[in-house]
Structure formats: structure tokens, C-alpha cells
C-alpha positions as CSV (number, residue, x, y, z in Angstrom):
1,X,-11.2,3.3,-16.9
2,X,-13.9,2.0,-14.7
3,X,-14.9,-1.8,-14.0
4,X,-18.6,-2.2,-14.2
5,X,-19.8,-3.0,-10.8
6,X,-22.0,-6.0,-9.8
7,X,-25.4,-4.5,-7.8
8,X,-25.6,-7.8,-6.0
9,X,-21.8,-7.7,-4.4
10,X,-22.6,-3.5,-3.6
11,X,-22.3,-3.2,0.3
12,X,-21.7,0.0,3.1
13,X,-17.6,-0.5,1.8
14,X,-18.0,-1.0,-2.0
15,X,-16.8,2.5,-2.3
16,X,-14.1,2.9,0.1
17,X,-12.5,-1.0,-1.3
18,X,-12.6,0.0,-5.0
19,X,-10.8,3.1,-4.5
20,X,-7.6,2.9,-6.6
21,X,-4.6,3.5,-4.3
22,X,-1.7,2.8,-6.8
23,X,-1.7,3.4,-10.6
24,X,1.6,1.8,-12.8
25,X,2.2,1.8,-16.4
26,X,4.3,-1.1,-18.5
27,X,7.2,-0.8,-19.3
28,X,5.9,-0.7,-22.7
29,X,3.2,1.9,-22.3
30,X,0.7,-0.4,-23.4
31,X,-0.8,-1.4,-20.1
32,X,-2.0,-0.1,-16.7
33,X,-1.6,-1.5,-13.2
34,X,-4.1,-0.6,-10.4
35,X,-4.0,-1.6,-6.8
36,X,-7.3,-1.0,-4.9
37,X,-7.9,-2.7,-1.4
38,X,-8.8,-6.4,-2.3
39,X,-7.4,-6.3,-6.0
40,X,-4.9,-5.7,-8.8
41,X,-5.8,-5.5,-12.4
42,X,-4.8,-5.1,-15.7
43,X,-6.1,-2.6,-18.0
44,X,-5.5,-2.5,-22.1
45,X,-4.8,0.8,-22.7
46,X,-6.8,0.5,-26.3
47,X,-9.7,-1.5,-24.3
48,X,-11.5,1.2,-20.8
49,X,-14.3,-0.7,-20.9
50,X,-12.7,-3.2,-18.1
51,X,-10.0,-4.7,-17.4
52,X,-8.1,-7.7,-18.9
53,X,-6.8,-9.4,-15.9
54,X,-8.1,-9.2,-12.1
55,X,-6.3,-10.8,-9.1
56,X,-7.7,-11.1,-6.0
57,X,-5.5,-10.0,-3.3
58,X,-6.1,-10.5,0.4
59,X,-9.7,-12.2,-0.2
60,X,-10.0,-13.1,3.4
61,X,-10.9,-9.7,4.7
62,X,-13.6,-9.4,3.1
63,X,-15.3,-11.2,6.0
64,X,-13.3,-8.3,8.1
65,X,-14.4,-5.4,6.5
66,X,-16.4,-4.4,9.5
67,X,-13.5,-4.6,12.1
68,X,-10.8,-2.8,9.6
69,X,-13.3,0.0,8.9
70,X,-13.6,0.3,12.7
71,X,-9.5,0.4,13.1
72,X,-9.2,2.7,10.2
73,X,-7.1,-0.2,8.2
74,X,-9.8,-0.1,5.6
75,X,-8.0,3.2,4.5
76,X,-4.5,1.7,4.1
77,X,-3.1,2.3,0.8
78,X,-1.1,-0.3,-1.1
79,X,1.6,-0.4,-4.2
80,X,1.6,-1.9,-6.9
81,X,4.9,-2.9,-9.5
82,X,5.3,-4.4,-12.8
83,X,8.6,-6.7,-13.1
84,X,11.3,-5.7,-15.9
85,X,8.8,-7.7,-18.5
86,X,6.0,-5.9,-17.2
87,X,4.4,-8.8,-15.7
């Protein structure tokens, strides 16, 4: 499971953003939850190509990225959850 990744948005942090940090499954074992640094997304199990739903979390650092690679926040990790109706 890997979203394709836009050459035009690629910068010195691409790498380090996109990293997963958190990995859930549904309730139902259909789906997959993943928390990287600016995003949560949705993954079919039956569909790797990409994901069905991306939400953007935190979009204002982006502007930051230099100053939280320079404090070593870049490398915090977050969680993720699904609710009891894995939503």
C-alpha cells in the first residue's frame, strides 16, 4: 500500500512526512487506518493502489517544516483510532 507521490509537491522532508507512524484496522477487517505527519487515510483492503479517503491534518506546518526539522518535532509520532463503527 503506497500513495503515488506528486513530483511537483517532492521537497528535502517528503520522506521523513510520509512516513507511516500508526497503522489500525476496522473493526470489520475491511479497512486500514494510517497516520503519517500531516495525514490520515483510508485504505480498501481489496483496492493498494491508493487510498480511499485522505484527511489533512495539521496543514499549517507545512510552512514550519524547516523549524520542526530543526527541533526534531518533525520526528514525532502520532496515533491514530477508528470509533466502534470504524469511522
Amino acid at each position: 500500500f503506497e500513495e503515488p507521490e506528486d513530483p511537483s509537491n517532492r521537497s528535502f522532508f517528503s520522506e521523513i512526512i510520509s512516513s507511516v507512524s500508526d497503522v489500525k484496522f476496522s473493526h470489520s477487517g475491511r479497512y486500514m487506518l494510517t497516520r503519517d505527519y500531516l495525514t490520515v487515510k483510508v485504505w480498501d483492503l481489496n483496492m493498494e493502489a491508493r487510498p480511499i479517503e485522505t484527511y489533512q491534518v495539521h496543514d499549517y506546518l507545512r510552512s514550519k517544516l524547516c523549524s520542526l526539522y530543526e527541533n526534531d518535532c518533525i520526528f514525532d509520532k502520532f496515533e491514530c483510532a477508528w470509533n466502534g463503527s470504524d469511522r
